[in-house]
ZAMI-794031 format. One record per residue: residue in three letters; z, x, y of N, C-alpha, C in turn. Coordinates in pm, whole numbers, padded with zeros to 5 digits, always signed. Atoms other than C-alpha are relative to their C-alpha. Layout:
// residues N
ALAZXYZXYZXY...
// end
This chain:
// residues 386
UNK+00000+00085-00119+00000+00000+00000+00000+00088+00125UNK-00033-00066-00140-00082+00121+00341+00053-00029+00087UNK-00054-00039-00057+00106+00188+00621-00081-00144+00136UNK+00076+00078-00096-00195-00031+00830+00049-00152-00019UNK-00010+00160+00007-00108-00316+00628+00088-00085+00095UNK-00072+00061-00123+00164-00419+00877-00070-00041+00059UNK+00069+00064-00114-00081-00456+01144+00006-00170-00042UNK+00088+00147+00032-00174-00775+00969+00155-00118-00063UNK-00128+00094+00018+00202-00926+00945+00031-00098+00142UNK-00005+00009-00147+00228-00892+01347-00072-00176+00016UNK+00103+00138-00023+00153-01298+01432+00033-00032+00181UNK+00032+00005-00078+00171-01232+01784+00116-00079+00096UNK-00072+00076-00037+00466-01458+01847+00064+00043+00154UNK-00041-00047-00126+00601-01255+02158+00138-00012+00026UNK-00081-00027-00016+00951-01253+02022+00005+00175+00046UNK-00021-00129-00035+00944-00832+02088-00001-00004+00165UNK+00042-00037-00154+00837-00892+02445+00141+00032+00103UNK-00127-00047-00072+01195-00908+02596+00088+00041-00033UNK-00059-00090+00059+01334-00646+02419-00091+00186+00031UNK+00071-00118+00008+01067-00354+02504+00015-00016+00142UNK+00014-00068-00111+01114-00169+02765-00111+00041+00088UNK+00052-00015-00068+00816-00101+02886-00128-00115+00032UNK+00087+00197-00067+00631-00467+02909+00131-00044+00066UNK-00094+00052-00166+00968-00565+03125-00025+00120+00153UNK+00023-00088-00134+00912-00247+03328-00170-00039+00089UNK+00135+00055-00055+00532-00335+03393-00078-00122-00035UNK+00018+00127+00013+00461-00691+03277-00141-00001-00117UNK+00128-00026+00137+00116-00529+03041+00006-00062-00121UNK+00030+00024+00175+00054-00684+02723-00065+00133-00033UNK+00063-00136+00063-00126-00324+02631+00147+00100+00028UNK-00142-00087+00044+00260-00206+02694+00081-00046-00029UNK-00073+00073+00141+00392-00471+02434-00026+00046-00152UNK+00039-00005+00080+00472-00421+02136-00143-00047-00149UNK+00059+00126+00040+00262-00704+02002-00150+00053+00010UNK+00177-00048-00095-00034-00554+02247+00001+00126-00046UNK+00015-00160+00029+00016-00196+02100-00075-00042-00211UNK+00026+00008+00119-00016-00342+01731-00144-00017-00004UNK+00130+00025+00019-00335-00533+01821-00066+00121+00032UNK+00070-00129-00054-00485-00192+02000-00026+00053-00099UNK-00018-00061+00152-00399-00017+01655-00131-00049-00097UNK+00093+00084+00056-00556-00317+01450-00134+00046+00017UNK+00184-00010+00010-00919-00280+01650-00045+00151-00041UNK+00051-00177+00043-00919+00133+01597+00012-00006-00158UNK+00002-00030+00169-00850+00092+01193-00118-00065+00034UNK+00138+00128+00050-01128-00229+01196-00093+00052+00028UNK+00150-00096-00014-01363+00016+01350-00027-00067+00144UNK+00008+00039-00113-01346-00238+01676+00012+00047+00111UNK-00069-00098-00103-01224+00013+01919-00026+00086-00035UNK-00030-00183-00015-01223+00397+02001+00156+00016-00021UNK-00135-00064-00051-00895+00581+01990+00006+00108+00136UNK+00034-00071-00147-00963+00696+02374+00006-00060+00096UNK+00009+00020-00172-00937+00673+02745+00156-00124+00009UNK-00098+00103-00081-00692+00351+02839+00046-00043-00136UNK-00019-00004+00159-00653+00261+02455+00143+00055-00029UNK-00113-00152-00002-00449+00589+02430+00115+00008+00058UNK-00122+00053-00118-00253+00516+02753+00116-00076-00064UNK-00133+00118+00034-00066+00221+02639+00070+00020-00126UNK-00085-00007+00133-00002+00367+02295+00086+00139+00041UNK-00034-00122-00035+00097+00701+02444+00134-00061+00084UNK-00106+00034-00147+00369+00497+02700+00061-00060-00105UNK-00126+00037+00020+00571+00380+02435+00103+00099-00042UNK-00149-00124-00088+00950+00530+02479+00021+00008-00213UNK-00068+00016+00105+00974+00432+02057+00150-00021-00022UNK-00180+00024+00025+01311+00289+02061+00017-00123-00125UNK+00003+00091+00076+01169+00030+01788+00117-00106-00003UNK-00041+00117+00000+01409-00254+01904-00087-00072-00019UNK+00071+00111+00080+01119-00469+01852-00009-00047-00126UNK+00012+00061+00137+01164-00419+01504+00109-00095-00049UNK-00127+00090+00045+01513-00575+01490-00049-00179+00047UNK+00036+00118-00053+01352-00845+01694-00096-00139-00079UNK+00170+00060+00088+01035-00971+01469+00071-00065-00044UNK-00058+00124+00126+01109-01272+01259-00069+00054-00093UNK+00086-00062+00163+00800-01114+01059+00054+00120-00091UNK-00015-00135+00043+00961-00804+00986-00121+00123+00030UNK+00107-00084-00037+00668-00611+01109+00109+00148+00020UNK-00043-00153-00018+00738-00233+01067-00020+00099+00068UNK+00025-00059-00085+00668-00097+01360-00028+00161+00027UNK-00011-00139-00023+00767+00261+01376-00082+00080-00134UNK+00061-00044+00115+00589+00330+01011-00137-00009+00068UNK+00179+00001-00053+00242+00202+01134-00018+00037+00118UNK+00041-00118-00120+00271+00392+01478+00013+00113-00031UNK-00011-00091+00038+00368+00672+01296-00160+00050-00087UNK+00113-00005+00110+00085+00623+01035-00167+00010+00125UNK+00114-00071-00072-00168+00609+01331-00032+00136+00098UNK-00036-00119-00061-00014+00884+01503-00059+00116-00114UNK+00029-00156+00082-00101+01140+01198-00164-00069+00015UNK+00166+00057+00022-00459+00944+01149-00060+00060+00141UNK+00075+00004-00189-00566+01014+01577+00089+00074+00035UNK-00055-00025-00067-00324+01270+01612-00040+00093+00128UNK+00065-00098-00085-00584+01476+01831+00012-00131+00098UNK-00009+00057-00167-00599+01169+02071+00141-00026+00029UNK-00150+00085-00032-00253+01015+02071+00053+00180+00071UNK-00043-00075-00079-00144+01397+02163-00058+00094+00161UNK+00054-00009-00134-00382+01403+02446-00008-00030+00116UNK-00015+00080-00132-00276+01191+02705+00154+00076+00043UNK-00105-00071-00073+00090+01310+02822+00106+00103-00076UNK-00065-00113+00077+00196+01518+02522-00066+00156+00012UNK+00053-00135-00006-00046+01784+02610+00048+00084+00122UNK-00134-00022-00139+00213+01834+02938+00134+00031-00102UNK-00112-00007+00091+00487+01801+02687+00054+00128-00080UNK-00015-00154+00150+00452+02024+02353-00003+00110+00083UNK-00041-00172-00066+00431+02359+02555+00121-00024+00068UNK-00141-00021-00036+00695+02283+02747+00150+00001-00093UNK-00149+00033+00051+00948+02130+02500+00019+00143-00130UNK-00008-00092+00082+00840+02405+02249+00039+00123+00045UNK-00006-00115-00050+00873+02672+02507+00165-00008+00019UNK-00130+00051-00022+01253+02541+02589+00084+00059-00122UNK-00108-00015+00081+01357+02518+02209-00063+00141-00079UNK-00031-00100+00048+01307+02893+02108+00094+00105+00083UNK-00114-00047-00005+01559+03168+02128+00027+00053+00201UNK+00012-00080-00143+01459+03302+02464-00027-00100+00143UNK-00032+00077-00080+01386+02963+02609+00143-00065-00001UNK-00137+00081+00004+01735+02811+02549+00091+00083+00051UNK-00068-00091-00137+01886+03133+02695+00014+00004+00097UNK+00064+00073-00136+01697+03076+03000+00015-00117+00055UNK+00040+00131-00095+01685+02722+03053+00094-00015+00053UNK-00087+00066-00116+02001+02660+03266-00068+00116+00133UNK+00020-00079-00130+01825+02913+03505-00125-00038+00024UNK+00071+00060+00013+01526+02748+03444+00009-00132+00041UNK-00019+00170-00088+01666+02362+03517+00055+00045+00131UNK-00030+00017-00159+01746+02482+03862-00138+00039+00080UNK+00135+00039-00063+01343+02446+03934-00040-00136-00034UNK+00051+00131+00062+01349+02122+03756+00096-00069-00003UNK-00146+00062-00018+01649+01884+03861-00021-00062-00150UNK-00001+00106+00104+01521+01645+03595+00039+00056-00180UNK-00061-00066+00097+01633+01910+03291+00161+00070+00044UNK-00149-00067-00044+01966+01992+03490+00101-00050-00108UNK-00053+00042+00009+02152+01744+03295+00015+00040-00163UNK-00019-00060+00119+02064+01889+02942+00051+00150-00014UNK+00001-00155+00075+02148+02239+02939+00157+00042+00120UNK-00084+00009-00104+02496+02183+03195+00133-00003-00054UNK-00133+00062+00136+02758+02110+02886+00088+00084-00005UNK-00099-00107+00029+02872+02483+02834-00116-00009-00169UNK+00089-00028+00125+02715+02650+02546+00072+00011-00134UNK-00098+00042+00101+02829+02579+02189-00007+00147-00139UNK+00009-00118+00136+02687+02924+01996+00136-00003-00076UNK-00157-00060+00077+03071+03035+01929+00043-00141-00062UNK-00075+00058+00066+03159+02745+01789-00115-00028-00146UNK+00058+00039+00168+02889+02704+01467+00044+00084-00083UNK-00017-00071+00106+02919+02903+01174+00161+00016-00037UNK-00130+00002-00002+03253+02820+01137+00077-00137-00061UNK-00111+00138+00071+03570+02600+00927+00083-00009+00089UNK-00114+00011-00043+03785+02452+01114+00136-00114-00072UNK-00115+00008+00131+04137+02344+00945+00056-00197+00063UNK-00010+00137-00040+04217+01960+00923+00156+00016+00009UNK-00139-00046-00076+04579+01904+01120+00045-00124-00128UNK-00039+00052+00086+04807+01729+00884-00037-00063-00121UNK+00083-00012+00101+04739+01572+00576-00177-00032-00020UNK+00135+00004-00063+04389+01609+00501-00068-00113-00108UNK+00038+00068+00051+04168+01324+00427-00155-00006-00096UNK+00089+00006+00017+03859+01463+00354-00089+00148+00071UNK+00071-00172-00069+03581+01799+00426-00120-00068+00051UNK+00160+00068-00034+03247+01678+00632-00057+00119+00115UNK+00101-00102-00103+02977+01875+00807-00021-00022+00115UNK+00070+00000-00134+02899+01880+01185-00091-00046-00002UNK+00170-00014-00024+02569+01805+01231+00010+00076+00142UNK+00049-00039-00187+02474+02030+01576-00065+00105-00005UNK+00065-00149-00015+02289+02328+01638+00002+00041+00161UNK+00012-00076-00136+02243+02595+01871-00112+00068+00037UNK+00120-00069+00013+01882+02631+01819-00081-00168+00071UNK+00062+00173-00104+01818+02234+02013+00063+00011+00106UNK+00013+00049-00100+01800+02181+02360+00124-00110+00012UNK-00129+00099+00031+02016+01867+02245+00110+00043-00010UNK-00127-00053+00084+02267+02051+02101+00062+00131+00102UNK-00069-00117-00103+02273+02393+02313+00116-00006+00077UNK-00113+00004-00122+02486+02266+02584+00070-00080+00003UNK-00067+00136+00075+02643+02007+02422+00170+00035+00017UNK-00149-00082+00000+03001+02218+02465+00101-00126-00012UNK-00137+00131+00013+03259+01921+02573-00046-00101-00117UNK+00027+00083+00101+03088+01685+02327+00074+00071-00152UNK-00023-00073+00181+03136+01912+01984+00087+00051+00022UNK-00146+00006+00008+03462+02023+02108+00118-00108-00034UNK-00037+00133+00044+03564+01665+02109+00043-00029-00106UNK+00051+00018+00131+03396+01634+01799+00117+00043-00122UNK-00060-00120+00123+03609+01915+01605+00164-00070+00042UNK-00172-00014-00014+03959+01843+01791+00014-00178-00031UNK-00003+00127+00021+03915+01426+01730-00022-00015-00169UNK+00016-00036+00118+03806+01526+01365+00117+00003-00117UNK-00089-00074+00050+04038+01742+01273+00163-00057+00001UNK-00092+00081+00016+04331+01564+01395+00035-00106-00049UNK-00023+00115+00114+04269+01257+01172-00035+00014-00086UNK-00016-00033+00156+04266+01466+00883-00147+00060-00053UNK+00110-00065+00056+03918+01601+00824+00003+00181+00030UNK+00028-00162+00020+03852+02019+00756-00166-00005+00031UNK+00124-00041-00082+03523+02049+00981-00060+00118-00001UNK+00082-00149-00004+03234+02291+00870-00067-00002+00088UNK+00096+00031-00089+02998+02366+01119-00108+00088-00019UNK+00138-00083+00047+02684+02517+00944-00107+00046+00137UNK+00086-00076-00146+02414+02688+01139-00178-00068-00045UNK+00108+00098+00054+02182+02355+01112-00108+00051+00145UNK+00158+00022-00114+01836+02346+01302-00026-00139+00013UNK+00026+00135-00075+01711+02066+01521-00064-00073-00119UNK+00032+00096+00144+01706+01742+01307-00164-00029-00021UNK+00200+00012+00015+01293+01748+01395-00014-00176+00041UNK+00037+00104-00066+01295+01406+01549-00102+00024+00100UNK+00101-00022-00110+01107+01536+01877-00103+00024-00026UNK+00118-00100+00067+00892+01730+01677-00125-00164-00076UNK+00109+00115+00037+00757+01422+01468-00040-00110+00088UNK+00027+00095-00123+00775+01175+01765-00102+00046+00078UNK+00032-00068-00053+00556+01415+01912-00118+00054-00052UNK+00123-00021+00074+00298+01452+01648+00027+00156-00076UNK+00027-00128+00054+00386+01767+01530+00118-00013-00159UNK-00066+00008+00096+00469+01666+01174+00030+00071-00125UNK-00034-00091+00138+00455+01977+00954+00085+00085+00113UNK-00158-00050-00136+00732+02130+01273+00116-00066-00063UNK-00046+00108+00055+00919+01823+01133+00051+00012-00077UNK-00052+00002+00165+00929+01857+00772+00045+00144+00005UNK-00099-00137-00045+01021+02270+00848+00099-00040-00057UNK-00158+00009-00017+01326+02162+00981+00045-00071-00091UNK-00095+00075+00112+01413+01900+00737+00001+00053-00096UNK+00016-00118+00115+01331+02132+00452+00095+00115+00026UNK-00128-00137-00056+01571+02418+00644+00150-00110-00016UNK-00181+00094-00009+01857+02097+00700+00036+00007-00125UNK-00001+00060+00155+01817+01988+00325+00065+00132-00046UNK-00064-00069+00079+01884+02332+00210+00103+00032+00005UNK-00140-00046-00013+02184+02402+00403+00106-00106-00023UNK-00071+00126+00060+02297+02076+00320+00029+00033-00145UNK+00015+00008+00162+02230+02139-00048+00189+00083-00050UNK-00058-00092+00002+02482+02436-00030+00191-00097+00008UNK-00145+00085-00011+02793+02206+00105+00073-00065-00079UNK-00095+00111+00052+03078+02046-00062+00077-00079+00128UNK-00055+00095-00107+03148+01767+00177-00013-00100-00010UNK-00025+00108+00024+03205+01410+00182-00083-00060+00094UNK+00059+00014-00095+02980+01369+00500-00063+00067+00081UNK+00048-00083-00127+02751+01474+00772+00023-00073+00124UNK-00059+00069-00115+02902+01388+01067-00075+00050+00117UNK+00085-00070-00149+02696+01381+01398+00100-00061+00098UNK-00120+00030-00176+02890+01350+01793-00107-00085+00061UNK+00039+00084-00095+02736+01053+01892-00172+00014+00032UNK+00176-00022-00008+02327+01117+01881-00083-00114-00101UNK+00073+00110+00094+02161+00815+01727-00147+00027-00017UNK+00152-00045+00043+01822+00990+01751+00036+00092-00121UNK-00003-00098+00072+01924+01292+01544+00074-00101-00170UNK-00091+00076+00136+02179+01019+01284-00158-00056-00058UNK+00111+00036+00043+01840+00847+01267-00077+00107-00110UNK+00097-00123+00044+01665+01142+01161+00068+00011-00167UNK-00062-00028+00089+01863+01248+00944+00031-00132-00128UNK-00003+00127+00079+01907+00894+00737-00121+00036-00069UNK+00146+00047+00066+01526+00913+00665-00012+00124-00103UNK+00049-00126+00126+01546+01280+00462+00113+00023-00040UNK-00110+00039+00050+01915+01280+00370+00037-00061-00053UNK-00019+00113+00035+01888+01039+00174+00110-00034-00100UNK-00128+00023+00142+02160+01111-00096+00081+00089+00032UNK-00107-00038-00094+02397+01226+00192+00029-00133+00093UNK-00107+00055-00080+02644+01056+00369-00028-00003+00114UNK+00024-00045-00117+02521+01048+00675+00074-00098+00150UNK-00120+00090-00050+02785+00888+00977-00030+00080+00125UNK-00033-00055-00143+02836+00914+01374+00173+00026-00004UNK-00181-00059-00010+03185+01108+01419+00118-00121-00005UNK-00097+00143-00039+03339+00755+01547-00015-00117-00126UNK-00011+00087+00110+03195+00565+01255+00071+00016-00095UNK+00019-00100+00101+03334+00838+00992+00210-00058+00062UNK-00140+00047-00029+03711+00719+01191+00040-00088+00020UNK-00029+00143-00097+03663+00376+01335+00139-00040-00082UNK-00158+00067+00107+03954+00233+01056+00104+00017+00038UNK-00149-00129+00039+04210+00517+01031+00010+00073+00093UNK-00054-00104-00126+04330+00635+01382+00140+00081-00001UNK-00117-00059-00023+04610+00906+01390+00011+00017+00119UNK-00023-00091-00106+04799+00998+01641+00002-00156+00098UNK-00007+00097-00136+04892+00829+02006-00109-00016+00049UNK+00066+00042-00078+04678+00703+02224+00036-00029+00132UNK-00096-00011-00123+04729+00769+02637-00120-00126+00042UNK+00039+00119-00087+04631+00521+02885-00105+00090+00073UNK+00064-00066-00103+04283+00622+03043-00069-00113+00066UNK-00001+00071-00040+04249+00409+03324-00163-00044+00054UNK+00154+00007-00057+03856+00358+03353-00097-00138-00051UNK+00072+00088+00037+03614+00103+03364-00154+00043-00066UNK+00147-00044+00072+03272+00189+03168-00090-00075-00021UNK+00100+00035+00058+02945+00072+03140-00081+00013-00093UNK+00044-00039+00094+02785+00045+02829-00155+00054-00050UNK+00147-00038-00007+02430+00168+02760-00001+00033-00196UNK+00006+00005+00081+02353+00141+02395-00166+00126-00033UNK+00078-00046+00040+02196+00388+02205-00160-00032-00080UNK+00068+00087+00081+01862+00276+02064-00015-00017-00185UNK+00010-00049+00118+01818+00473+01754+00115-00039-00065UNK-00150+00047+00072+02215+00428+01664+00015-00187-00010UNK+00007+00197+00036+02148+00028+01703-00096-00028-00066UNK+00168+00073+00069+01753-00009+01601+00005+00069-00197UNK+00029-00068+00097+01801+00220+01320+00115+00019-00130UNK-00180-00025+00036+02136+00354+01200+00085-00123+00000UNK-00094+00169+00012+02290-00027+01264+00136+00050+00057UNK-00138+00028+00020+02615+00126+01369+00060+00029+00151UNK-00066-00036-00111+02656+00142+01761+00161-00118+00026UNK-00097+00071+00028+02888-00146+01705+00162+00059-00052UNK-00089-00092+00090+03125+00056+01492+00037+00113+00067UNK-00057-00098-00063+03113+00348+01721+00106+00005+00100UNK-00076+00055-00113+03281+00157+01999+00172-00028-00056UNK-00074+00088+00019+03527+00012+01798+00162+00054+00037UNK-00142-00031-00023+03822+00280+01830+00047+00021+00181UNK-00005+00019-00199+03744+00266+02235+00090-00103+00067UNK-00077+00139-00017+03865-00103+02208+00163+00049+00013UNK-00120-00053+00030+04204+00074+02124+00099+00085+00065UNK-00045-00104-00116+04260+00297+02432+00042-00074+00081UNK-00102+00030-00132+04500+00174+02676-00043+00015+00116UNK+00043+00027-00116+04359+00041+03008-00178+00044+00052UNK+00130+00019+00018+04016+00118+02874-00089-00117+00006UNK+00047+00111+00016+03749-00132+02987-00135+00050-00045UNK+00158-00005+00016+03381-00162+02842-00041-00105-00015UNK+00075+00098-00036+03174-00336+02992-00177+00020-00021UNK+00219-00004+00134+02783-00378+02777-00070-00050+00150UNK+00112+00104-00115+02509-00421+03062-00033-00083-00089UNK+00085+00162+00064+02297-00727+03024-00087+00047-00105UNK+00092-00075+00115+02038-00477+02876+00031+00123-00062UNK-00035-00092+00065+02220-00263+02706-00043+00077-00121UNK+00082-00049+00138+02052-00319+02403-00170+00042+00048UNK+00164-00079-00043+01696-00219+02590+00021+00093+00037UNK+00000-00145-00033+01613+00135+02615+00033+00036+00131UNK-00062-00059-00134+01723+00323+02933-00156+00082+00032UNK+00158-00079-00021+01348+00532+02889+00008+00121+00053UNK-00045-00167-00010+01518+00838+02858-00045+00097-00124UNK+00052-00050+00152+01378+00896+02472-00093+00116-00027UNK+00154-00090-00002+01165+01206+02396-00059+00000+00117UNK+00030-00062-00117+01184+01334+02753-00106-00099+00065UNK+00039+00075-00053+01024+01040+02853-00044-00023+00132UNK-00006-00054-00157+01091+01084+03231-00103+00109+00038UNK+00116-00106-00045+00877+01381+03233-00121-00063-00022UNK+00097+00013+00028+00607+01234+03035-00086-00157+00087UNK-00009+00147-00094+00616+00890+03242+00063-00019+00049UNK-00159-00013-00099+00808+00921+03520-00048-00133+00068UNK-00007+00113-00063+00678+00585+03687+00057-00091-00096UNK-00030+00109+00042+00747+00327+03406+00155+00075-00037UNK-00104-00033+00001+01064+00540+03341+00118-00002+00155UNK-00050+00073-00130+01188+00476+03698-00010-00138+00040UNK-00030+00139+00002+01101+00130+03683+00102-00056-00089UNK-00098+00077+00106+01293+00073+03357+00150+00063+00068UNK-00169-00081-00063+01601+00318+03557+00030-00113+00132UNK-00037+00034-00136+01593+00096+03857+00032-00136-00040UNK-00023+00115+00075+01654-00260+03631+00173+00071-00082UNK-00141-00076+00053+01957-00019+03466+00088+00013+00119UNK-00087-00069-00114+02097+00069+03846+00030-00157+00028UNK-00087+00144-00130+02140-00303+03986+00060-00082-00131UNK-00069+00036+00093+02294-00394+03638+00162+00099+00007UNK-00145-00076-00005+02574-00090+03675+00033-00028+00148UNK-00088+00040-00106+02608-00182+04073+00058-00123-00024UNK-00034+00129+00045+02657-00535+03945+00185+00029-00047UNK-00099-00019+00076+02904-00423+03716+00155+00085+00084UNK-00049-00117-00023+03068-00119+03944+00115+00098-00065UNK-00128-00081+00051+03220+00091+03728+00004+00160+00019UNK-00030-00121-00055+03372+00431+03751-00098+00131-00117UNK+00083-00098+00061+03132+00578+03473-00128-00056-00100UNK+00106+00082+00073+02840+00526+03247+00029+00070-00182UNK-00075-00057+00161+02925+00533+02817-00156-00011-00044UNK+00128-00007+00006+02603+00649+02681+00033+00032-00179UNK-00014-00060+00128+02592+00723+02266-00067+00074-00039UNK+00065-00088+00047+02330+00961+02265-00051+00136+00102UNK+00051-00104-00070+02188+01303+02442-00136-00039+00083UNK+00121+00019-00038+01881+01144+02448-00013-00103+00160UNK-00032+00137-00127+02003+00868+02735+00039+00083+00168UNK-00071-00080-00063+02169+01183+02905-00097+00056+00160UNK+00084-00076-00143+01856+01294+03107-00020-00102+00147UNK+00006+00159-00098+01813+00925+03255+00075-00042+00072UNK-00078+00074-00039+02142+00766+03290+00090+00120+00134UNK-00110-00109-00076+02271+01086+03498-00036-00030+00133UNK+00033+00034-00140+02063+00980+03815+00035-00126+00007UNK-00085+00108-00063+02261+00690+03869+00137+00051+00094UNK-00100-00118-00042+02499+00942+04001+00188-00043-00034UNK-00118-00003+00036+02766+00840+03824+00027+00086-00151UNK+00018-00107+00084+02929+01057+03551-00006-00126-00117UNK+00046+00071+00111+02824+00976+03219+00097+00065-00138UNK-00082-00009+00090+03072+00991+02887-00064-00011-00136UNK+00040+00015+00149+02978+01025+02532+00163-00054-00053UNK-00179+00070+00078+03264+00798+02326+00128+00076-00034UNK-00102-00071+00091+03396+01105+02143+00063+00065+00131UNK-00057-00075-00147+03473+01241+02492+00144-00062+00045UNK-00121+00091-00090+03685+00919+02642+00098-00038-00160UNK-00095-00017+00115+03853+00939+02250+00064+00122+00019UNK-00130-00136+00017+03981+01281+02289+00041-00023+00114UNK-00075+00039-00178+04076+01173+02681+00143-00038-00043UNK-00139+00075+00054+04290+00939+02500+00133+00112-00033UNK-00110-00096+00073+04456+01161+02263+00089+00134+00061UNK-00040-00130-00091+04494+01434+02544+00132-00041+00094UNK-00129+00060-00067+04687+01192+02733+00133-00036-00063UNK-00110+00075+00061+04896+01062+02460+00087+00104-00054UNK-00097-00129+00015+05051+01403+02459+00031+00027-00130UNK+00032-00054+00121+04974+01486+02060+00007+00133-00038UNK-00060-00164-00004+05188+01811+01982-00137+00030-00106UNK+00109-00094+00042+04917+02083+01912-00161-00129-00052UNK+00181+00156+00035+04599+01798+01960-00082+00141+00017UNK+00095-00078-00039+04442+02090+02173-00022+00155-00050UNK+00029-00114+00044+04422+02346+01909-00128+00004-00066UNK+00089-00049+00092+04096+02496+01742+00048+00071-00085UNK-00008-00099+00082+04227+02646+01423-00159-00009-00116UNK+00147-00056+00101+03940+02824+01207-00009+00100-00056UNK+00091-00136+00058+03745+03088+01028-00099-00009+00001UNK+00182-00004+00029+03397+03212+01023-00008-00060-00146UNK+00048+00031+00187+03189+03067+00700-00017+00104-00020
// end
């Protein structure tokens, strides 16, 4: 069975339409889902080229496949854009990925990721990724679960992604929120989960990395792979991990909280990850030990569940319909006014930061908690190299 056959499930109904981000940002049926399937449709039937304006509208989507949760048909969206993406991948990477791939490739090797914080101060719009504090010293390394221990699980992070590089307060979080409710935290020396890479057309880049994850996975005795909040990379990882455990840090605890909890007095706006909701199913679950923090409010925009059109550097590659979909996000958080924005993934990080308010990953305003609730020795790293 092919991959095309979907096309021919799609009945046009126009439940996806107010859920995609970029037919609310510009009103196009050729930037609906619905209108991207039919486009697809006439290039298999032989009805169409894969060129010029065609290209455009398939090239402008952010892929956050909420439409697929949406369909009554079940139409499989992200398989048969994927499936025409390898079929046309000379055109589909010709319209704003041929701006893209050099850059993002030039970024994630050893000498660009060195560079790039001296590098995002020519490019505000990469300031916000590479600003974290750098996490090298903390991979290759066990760290020791604080009282009794419930369990051994892997990091997911690297220091070879853009994502991950500067990620510092996040995967500190990660390890000291971990560790204190009983888990012994490895932190292997994984490579980028290859999401960008296949989103991006470059699908033997892709399989690489998942072929490099898999093996160092293979190697582990652990009960889990635990990622800090990245619903693109948890995604990823689901689809070739398949007979691993695969969990966001907060899902891997939501139940079984140790330890106090201080009062952090903030109001938050919610911004839902896409991948951790469209895909993974579990942004629900990530929230849940947030509910539990003392004088913590979260408050879900209206469109929380629609992309922010921050996905696969998006902003660079379409900076107009990505400022339209940011400027429908800004009079939803003045609406709201709160003192920060709760984002669940890296990928939201480049977007939601020009609202100029600061922006929180969960595991962040969880260790806030625990920092406050004055938890003798919370703020230790004990470890060893692997």
């Amino acid at each position: 069975m092919s991959a095309f056959d979907e096309l021919y499930r799609c009945v046009h109904c126009g439940f996806c339409l107010p859920t995609c981000p970029t037919y609310l940002a510009t009103g196009l049926e050729g930037n609906s889902p619905r209108g991207r399937l039919h486009l697809m449709r006439a290039v298999v039937e032989g009805r169409a080229r894969a060129e010029g304006k065609l290209l455009e509208y398939l090239d402008s989507c952010v892929y956050c496949l909420r439409c697929e949760t949406a369909c009554p048909s079940g139409v499989k969206y992200g398989t048969v854009f994927e499936e025409f993406f390898k079929a046309y991948r000379k055109g589909m990477q010709s319209v704003s990925y041929k701006r893209y791939i050099p850059l993002f490739n030039a970024i994630n090797t050893r000498l660009g990721l060195k560079i790039a914080p001296i590098a995002a101060s020519l490019s505000p719009g990469l300031r916000p990724l590479v600003t974290g504090g750098d996490i090298s010293d903390l991979v290759g390394k066990i760290y020791y679960a604080k009282g009794n221990a419930k369990g051994r699980v892997a990091l997911f992070v690297s220091d070879e992604c853009v994502a991950w590089r500067y990620r510092r307060g996040v995967v500190e979080a990660a390890i000291r929120v971990l560790t204190w409710n009983g888990y012994e935290v490895v932190v292997p020396r994984f490579s980028c989960c290859g999401a960008p890479y296949r989103h991006s057309g470059q699908f033997e880049k892709a399989e690489e990395l998942a072929r490099r994850n898999l093996k160092i996975a293979e190697k582990l005795s652990v009960d889990a792979i635990a990622v800090p909040n990245s619903g693109g990379c948890q995604a990823e990882l689901l689809r070739y991990m398949r007979d691993r455990r695969v969990v966001d840090v907060m899902q891997l605890i939501a139940h079984d909280l140790r330890g106090n909890l201080g009062e952090v007095k903030m109001r938050l706006a919610v911004q839902h990850s896409c991948h951790l909701m469209n895909a993974a199913k579990a942004h629900d679950v990530v929230l849940k030990p947030l509910y539990k923090v003392p004088g913590l409010v979260l408050t879900p925009l209206p469109s929380a569940d629609v992309c922010c059109g921050g996905g696969n550097m998006y902003p660079l590659r379409h900076r107009d319909i990505a400022n339209a979909i940011l400027e429908r996000k800004r009079d939803e958080v003045k609406a709201v006014s709160p003192d920060g924005v709760l984002i669940e993934s890296p990928s939201c990080l480049q977007q939601l930061s020009k609202l100029g308010l600061r922006v929180y990953f969960p595991v962040e305003v969880l260790d806030l908690a625990y920092q406050k609730g004055e938890n003798s020795g919370y703020m230790e790293l004990r470890g060893n190299t692997l």
